[in-house]
Backbone as CSV, one residue per row, in Angstrom:
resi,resn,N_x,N_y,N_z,CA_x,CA_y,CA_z,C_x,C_y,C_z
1,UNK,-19.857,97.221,106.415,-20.478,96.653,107.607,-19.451,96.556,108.729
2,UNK,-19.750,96.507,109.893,-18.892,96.481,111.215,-18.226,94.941,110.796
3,UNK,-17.363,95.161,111.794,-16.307,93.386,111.925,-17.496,92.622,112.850
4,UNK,-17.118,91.599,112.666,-18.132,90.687,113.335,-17.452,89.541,113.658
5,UNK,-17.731,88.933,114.768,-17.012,87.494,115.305,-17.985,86.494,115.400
6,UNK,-17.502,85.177,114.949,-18.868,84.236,114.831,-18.236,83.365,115.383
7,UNK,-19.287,82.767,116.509,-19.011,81.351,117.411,-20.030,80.249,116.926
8,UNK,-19.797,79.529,115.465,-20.771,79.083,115.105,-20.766,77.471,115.935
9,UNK,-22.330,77.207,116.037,-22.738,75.890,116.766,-23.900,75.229,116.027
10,UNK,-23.618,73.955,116.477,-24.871,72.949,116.314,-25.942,73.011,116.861
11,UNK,-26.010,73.848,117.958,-27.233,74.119,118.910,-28.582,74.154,117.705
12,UNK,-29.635,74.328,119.059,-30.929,74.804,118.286,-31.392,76.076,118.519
13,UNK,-30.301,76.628,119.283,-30.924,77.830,119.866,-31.195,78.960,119.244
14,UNK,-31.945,80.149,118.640,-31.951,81.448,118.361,-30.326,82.191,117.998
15,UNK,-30.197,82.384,116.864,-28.969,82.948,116.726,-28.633,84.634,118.216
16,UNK,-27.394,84.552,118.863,-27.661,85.545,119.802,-26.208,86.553,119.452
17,UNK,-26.458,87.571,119.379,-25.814,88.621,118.656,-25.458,89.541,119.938
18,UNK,-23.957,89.519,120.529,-23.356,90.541,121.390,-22.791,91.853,121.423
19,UNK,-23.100,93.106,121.782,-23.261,94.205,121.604,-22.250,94.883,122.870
20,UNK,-20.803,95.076,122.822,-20.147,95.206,123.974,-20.670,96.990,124.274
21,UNK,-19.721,97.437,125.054,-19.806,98.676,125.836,-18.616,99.522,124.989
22,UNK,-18.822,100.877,126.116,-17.836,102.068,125.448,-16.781,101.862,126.115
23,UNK,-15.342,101.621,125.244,-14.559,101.196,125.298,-13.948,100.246,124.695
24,UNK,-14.752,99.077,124.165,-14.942,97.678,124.500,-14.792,96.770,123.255
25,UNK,-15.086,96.277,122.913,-14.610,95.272,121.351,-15.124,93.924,121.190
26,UNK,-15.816,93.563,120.548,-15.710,92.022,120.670,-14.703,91.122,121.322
27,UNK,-13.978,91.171,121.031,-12.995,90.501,121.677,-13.077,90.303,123.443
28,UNK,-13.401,90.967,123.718,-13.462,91.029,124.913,-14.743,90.327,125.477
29,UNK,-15.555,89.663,124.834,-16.298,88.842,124.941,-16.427,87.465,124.131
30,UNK,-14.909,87.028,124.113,-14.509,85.900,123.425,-15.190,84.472,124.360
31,UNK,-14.576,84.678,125.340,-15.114,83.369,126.081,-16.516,83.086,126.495
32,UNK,-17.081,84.177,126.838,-18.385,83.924,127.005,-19.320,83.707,125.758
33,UNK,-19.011,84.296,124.655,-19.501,83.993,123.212,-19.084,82.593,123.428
34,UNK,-17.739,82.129,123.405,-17.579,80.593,123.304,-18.471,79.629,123.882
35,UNK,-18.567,80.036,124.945,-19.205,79.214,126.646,-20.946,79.459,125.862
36,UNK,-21.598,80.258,125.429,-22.703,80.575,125.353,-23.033,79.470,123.703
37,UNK,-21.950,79.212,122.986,-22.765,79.230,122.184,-22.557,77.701,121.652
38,UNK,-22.471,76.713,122.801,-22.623,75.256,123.195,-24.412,75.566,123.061
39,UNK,-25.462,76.558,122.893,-26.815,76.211,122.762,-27.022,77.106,121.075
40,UNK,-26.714,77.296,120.776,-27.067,78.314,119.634,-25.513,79.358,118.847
41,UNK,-25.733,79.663,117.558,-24.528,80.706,117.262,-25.170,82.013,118.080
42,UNK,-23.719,82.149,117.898,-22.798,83.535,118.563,-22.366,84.450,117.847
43,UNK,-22.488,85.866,117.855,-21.944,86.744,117.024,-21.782,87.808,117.856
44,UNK,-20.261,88.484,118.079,-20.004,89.291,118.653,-19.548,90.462,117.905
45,UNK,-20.165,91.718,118.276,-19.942,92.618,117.267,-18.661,93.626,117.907
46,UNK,-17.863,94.427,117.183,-17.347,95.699,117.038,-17.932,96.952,116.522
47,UNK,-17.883,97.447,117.816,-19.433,98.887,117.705,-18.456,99.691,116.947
48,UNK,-18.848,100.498,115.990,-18.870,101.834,114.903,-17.226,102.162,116.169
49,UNK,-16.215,102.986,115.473,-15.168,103.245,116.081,-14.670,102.375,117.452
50,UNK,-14.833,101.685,117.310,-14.063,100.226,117.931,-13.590,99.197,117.808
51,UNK,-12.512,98.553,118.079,-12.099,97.089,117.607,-11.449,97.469,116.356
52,UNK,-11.966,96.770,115.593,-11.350,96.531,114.072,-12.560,96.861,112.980
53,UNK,-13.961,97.587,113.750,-14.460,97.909,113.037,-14.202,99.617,112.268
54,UNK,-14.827,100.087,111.275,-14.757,101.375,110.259,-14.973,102.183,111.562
55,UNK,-14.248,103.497,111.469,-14.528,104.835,111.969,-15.477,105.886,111.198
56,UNK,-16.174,105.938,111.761,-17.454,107.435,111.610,-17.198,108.318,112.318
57,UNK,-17.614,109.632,111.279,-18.269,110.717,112.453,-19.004,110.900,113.407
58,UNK,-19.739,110.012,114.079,-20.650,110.097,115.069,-20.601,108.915,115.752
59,UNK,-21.339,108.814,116.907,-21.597,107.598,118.015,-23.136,107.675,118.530
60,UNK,-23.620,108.129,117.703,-25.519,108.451,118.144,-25.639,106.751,118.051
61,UNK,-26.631,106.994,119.069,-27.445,105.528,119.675,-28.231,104.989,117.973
62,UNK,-28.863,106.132,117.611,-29.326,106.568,116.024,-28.386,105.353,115.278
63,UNK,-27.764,106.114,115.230,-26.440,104.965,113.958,-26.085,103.657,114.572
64,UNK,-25.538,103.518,115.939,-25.603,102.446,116.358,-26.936,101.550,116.133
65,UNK,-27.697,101.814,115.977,-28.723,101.085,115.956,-29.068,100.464,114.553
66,UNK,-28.916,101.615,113.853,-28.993,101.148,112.270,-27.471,100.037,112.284
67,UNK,-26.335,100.381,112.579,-25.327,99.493,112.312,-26.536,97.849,112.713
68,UNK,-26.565,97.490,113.685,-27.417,96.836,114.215,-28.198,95.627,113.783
69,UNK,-28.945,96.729,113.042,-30.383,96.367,111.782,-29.268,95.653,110.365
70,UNK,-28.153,96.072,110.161,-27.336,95.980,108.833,-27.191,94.317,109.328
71,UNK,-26.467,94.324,110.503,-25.834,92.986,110.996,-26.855,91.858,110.811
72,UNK,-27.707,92.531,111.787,-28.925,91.335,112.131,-29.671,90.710,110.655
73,UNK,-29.600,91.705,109.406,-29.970,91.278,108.056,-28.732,90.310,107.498
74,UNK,-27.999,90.791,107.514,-26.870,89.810,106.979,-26.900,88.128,107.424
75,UNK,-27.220,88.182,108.528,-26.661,86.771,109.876,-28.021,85.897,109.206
76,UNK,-29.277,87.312,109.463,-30.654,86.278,109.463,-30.927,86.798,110.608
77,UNK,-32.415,87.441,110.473,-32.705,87.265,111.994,-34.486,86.591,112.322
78,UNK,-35.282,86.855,113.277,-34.736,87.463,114.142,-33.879,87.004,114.902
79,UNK,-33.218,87.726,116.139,-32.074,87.341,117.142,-32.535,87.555,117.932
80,UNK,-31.354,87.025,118.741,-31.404,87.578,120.763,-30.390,88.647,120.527
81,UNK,-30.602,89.331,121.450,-29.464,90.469,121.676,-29.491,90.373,123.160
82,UNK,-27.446,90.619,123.085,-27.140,90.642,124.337,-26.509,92.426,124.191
83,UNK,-26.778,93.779,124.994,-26.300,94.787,125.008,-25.606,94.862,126.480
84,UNK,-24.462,95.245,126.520,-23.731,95.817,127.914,-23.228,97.060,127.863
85,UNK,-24.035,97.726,128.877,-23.675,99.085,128.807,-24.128,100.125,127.625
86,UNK,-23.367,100.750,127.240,-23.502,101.532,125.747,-24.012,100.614,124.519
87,UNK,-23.879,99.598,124.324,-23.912,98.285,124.145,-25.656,98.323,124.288
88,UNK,-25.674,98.315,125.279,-27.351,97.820,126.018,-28.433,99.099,125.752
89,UNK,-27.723,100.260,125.342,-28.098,101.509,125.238,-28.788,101.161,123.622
90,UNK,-27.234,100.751,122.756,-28.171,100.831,121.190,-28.651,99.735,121.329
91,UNK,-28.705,98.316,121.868,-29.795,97.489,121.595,-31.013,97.804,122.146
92,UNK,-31.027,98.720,123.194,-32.711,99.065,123.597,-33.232,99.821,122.424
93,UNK,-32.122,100.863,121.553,-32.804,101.517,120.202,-33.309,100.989,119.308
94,UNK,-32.025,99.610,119.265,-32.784,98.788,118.235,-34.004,98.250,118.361
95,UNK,-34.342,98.028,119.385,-35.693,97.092,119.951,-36.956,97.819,120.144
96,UNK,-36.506,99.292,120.149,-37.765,100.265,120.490,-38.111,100.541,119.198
97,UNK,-37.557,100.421,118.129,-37.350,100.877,116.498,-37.468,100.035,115.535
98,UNK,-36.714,98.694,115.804,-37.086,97.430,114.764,-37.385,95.924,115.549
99,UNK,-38.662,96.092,116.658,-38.716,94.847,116.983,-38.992,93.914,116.453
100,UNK,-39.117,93.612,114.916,-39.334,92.537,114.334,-37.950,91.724,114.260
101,UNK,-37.282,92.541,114.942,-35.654,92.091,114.725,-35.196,91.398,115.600
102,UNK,-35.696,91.283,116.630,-35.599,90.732,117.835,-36.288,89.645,118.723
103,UNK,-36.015,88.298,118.947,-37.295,87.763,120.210,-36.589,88.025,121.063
104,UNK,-35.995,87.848,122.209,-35.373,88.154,123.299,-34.632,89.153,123.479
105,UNK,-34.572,89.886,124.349,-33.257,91.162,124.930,-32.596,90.598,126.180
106,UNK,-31.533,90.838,126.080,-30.740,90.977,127.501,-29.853,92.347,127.785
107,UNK,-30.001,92.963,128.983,-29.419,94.540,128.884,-28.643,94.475,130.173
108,UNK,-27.540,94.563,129.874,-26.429,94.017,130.937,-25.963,95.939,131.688
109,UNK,-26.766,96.014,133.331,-26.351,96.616,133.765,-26.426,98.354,133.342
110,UNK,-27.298,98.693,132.303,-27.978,100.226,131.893,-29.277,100.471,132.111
111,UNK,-29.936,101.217,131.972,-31.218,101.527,131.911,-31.253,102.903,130.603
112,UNK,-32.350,103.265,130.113,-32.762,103.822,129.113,-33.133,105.335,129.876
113,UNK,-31.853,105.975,130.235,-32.333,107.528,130.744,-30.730,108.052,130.707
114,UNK,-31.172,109.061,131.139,-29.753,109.643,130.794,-28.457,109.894,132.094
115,UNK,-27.602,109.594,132.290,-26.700,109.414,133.414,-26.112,111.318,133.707
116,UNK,-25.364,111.137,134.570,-24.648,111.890,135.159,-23.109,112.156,134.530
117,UNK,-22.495,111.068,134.760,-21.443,110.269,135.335,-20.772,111.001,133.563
118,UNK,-19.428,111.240,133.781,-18.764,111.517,132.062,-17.888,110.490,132.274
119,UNK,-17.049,110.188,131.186,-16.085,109.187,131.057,-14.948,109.819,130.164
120,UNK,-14.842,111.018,129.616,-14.001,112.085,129.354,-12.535,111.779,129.876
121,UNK,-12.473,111.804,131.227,-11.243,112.001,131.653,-10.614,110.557,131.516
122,UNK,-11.513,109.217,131.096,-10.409,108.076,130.746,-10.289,108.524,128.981
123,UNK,-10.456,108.977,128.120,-10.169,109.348,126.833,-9.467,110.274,126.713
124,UNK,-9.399,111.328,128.275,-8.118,112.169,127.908,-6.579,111.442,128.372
125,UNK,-6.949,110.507,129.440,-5.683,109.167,129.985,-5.238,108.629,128.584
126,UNK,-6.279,108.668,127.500,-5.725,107.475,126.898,-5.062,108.239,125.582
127,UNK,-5.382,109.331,125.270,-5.106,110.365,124.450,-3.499,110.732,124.884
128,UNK,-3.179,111.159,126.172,-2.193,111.305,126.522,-1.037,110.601,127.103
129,UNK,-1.636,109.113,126.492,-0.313,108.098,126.575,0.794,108.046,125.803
130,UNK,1.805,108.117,126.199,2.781,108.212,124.947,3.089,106.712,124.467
131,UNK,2.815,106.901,123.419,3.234,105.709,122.261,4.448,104.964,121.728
132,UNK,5.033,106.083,121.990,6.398,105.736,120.914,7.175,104.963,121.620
133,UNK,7.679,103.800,120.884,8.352,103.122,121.237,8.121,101.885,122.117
134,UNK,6.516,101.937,122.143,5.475,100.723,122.832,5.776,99.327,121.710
135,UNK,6.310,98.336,122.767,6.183,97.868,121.606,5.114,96.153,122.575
136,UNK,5.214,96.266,123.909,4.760,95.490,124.392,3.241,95.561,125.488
137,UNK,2.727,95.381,125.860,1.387,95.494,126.858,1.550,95.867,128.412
138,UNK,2.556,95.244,128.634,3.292,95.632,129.971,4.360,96.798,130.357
139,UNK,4.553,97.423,129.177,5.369,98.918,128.606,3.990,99.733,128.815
140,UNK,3.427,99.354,128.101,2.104,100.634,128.021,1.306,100.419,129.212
141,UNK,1.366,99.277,129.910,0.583,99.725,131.296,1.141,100.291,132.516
142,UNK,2.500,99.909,132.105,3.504,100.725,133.079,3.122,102.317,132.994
143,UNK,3.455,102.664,131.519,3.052,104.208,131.169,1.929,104.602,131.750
144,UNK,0.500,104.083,131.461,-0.379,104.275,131.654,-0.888,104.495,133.132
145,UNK,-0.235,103.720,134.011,-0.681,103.637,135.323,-0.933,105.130,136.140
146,UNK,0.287,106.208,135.986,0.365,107.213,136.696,-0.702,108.498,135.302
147,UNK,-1.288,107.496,135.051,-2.789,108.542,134.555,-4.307,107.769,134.672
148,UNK,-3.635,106.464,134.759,-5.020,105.600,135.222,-4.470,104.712,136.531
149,UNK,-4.679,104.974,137.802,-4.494,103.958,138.939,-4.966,102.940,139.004
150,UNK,-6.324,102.829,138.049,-7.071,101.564,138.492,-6.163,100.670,137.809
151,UNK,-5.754,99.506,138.074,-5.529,98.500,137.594,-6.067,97.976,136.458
152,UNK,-7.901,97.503,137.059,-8.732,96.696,136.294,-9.008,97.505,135.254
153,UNK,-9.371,99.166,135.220,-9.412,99.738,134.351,-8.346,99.735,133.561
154,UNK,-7.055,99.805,133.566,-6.006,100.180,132.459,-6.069,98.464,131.894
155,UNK,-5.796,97.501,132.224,-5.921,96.116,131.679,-7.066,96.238,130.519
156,UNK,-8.486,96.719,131.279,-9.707,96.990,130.200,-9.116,98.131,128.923
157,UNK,-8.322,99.012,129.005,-8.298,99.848,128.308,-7.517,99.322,126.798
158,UNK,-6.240,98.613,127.662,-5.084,98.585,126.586,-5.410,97.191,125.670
159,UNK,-6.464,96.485,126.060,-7.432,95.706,125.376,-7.287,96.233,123.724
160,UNK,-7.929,97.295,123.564,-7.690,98.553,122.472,-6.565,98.943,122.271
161,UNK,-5.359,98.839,122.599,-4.223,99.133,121.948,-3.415,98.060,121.086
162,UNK,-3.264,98.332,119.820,-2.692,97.711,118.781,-1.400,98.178,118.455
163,UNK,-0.608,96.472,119.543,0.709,96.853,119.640,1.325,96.940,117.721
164,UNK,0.858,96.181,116.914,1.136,95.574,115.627,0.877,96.417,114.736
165,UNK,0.346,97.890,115.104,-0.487,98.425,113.897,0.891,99.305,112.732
166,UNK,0.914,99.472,111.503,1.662,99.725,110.946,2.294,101.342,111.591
167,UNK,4.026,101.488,111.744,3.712,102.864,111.931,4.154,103.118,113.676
168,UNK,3.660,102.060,114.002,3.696,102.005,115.665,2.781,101.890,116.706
169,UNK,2.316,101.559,117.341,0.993,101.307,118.214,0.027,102.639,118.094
170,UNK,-1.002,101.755,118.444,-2.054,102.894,117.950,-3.518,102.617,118.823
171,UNK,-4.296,103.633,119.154,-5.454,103.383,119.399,-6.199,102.501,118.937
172,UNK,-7.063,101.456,118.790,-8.405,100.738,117.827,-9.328,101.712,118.568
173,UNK,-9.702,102.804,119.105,-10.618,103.660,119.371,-10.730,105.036,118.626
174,UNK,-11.571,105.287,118.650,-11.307,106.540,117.690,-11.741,107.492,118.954
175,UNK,-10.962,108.010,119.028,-10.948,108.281,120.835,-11.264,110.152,120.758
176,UNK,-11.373,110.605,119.386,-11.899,111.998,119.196,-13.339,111.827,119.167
177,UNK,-13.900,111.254,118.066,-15.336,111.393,118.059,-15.858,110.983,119.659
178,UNK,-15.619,110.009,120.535,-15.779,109.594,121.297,-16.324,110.496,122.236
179,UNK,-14.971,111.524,122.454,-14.885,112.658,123.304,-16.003,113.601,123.078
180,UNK,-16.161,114.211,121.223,-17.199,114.807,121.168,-18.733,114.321,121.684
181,UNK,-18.819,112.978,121.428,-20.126,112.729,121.594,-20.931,111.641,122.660
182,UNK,-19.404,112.299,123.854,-19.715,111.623,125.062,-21.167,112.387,125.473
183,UNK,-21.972,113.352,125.207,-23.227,113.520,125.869,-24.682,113.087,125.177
184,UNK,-23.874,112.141,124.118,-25.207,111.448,123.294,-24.528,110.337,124.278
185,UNK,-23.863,109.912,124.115,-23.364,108.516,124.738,-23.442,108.155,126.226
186,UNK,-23.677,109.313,127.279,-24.416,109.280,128.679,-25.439,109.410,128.750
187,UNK,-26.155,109.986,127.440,-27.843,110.348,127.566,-28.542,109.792,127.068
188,UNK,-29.547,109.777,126.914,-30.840,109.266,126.277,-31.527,109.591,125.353
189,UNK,-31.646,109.050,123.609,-32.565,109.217,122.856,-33.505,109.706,122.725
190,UNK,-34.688,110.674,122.506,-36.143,110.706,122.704,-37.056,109.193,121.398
191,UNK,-36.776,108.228,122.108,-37.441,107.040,121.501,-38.446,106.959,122.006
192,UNK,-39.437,106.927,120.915,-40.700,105.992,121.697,-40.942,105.007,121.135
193,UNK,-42.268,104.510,122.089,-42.621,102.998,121.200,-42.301,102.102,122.506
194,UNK,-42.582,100.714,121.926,-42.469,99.592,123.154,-41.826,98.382,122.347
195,UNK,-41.298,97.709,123.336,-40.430,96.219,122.597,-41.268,95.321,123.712
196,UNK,-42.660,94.386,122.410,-43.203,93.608,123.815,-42.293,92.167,124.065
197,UNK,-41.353,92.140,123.783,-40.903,90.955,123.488,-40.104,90.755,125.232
198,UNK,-39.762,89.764,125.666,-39.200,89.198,126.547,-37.999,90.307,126.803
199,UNK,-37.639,90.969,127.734,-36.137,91.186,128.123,-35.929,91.139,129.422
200,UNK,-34.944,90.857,129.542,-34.008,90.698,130.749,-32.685,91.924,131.523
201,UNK,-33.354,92.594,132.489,-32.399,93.515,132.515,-31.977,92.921,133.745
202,UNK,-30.212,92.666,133.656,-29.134,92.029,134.170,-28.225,92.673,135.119
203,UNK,-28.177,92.950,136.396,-27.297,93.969,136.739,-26.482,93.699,137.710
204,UNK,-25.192,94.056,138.011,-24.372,93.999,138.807,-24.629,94.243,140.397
205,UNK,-25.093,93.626,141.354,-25.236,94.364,142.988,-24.780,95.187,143.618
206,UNK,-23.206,95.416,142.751,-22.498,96.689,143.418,-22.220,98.432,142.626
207,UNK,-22.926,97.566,141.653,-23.203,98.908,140.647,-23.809,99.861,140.979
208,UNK,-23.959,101.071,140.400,-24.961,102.213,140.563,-25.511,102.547,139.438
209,UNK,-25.705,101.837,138.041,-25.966,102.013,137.069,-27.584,101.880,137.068
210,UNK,-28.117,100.971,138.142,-30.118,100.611,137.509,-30.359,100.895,139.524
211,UNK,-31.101,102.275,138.968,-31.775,102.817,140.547,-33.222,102.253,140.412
212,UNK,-33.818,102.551,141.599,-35.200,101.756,141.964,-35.956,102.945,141.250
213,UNK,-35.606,104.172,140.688,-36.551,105.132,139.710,-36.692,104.946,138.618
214,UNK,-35.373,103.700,138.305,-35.429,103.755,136.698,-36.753,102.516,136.409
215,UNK,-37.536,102.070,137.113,-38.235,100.927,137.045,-39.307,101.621,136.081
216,UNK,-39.490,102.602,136.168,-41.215,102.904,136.017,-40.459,103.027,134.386
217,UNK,-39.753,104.141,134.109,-39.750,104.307,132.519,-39.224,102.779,131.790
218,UNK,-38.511,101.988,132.430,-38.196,100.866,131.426,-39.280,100.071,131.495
219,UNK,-40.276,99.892,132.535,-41.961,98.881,132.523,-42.231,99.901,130.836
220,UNK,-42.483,101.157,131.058,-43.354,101.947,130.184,-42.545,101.698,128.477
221,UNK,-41.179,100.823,127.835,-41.070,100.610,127.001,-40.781,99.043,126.655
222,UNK,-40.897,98.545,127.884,-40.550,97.004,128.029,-41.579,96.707,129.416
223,UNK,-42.725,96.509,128.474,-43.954,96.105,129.561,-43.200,94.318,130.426
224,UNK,-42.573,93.884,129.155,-42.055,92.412,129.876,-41.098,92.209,130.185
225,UNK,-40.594,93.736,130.950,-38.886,93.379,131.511,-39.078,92.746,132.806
226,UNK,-38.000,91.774,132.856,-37.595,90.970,134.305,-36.340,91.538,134.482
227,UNK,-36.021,91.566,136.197,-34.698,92.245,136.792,-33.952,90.983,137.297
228,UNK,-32.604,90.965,137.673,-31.764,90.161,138.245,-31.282,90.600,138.434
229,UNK,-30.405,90.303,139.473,-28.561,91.391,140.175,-27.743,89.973,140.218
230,UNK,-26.664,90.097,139.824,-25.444,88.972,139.911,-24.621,89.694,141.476
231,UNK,-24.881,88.639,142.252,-23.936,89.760,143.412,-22.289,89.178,143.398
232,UNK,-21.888,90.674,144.386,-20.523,90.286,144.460,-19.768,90.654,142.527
233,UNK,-21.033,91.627,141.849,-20.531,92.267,140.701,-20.556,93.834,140.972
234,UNK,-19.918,93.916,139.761,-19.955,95.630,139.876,-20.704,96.232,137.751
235,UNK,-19.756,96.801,137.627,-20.623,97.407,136.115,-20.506,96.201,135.135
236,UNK,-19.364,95.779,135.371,-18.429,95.059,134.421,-18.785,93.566,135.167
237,UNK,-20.211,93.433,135.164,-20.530,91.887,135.855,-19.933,90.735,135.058
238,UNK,-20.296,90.685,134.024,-19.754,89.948,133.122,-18.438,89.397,133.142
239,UNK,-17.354,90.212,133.590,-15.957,90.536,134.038,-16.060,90.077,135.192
240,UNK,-16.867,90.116,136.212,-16.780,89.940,138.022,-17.225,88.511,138.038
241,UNK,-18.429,88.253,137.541,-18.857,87.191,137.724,-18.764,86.075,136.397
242,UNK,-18.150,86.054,135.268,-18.372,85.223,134.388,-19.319,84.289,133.958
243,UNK,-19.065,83.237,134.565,-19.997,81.797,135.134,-21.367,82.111,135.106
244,UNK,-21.289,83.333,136.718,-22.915,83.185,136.721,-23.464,84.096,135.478
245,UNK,-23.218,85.040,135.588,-23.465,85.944,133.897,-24.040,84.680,133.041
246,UNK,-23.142,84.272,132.533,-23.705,82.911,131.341,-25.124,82.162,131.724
247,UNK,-24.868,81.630,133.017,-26.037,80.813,133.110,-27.369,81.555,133.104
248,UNK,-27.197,82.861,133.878,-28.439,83.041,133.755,-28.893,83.802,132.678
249,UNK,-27.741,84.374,131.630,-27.884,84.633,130.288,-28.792,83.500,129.910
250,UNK,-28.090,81.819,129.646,-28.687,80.937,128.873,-30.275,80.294,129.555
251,UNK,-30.292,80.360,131.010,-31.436,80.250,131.213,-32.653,80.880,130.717
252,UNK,-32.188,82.332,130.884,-32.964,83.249,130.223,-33.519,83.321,129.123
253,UNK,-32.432,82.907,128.382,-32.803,82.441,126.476,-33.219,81.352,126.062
254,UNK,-33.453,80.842,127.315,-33.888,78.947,127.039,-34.642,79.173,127.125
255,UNK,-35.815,79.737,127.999,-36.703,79.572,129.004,-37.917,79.788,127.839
């Protein structure tokens, strides 16, 4: 089974199960798991070749989804699911496929179609970092910088680098399969079916991730989706805005 992080509480709330993005790790949704789960437990997952979870051959939305179904049996469900991004991609699979698994969705900033956009050239940045002799976070972002400029991006990246790992620092990404199956991982499933259950699609104001076209196909599998924009965010709202992210996460799941 994947690694799993538990923010267990006294709440009464619906156990709510977090589903990060490509790249991304549980971990990286430590505080807001914390902050969130003053109403209910928390479980933050490590998607299939990420974090500290097992490496596979593949990254299909398919398997992600079954990983998913494994978790949500173990914990108890049904759950809430929170998906961001790639993240938000296999929890819409899961929900189009096993909605008995689910009362609530939240889909942080994707829509259910297939993008443009590759992400290739940060897996070849990160492929071609040199390692040796890393032994600190501020060594490897130094390195890293004159192949990634962004700032906020290389901070997000080296998230995934395991200064401690036996041997010498090392990816927690499995940053080959990744590469191969970046065009399942920008595209879209042929799923059908409907999730009538409550969701919430969550999005950043400065993003370009949820266009005013994507409305009609997500009504047609989520007759009861509601929209929100967190402004003054971008993809990584969650990251931009923290605070508000949460509240209207927990409103949402209260309600």
């Amino acid at each position: 089974m994947l690694n799993l992080v538990s923010f267990p509480s006294d709440g009464p709330g619906t156990s709510l199960l977090i589903v990060h993005g490509l790249f991304g790790s549980a971990r990286n949704w430590n505080a807001i798991a914390r902050n969130l789960s003053a109403g209910r437990p928390v479980y933050a997952v490590d998607q299939r070749n990420h974090g500290e979870s097992p490496w596979f051959d593949s990254q299909s939305y398919t398997d992600m989804a079954r990983d998913l179904v494994e978790i949500i049996e173990a914990i108890g469900g049904p759950v809430d699911v929170l998906g961001h991004s790639m993240g938000g991609k296999a929890a819409m699979v899961l929900a189009l496929t096993r909605p008995d698994l689910i009362r609530r969705l939240v889909v942080g900033d994707i829509a259910p179609v297939a993008y443009a956009h590759d992400n290739t050239q940060h897996i070849s940045a990160m492929k071609a970092l040199n390692l040796n002799g890393i032994t600190t976070r501020s060594e490897a972002n130094k390195r890293l910088e004159p192949l990634v400029p962004d700032a906020g991006l290389r901070a997000f990246f080296l998230q995934s680098l395991d200064l401690k790992a036996e041997g010498g620092a090392r990816w927690r990404l499995n940053l080959d399969v990744l590469a191969r199956d970046m065009p399942q991982i920008i595209g879209w499933p042929g799923v059908s079916g409907q999730f009538p259950g409550a969701t919430l699609f969550l999005t950043g104001a400065l993003s370009h991730y949820m266009q005013p076209e994507y409305r009609a196909p997500i009504k047609a599998m989520f007759p009861k989706a509601r929209f929100a924009k967190l402004p003054e965010a971008g993809h990584w709202l969650h990251a931009d805005q923290p605070r508000a992210f949460e509240e209207t996460v927990r409103v949402f799941l209260d309600a």
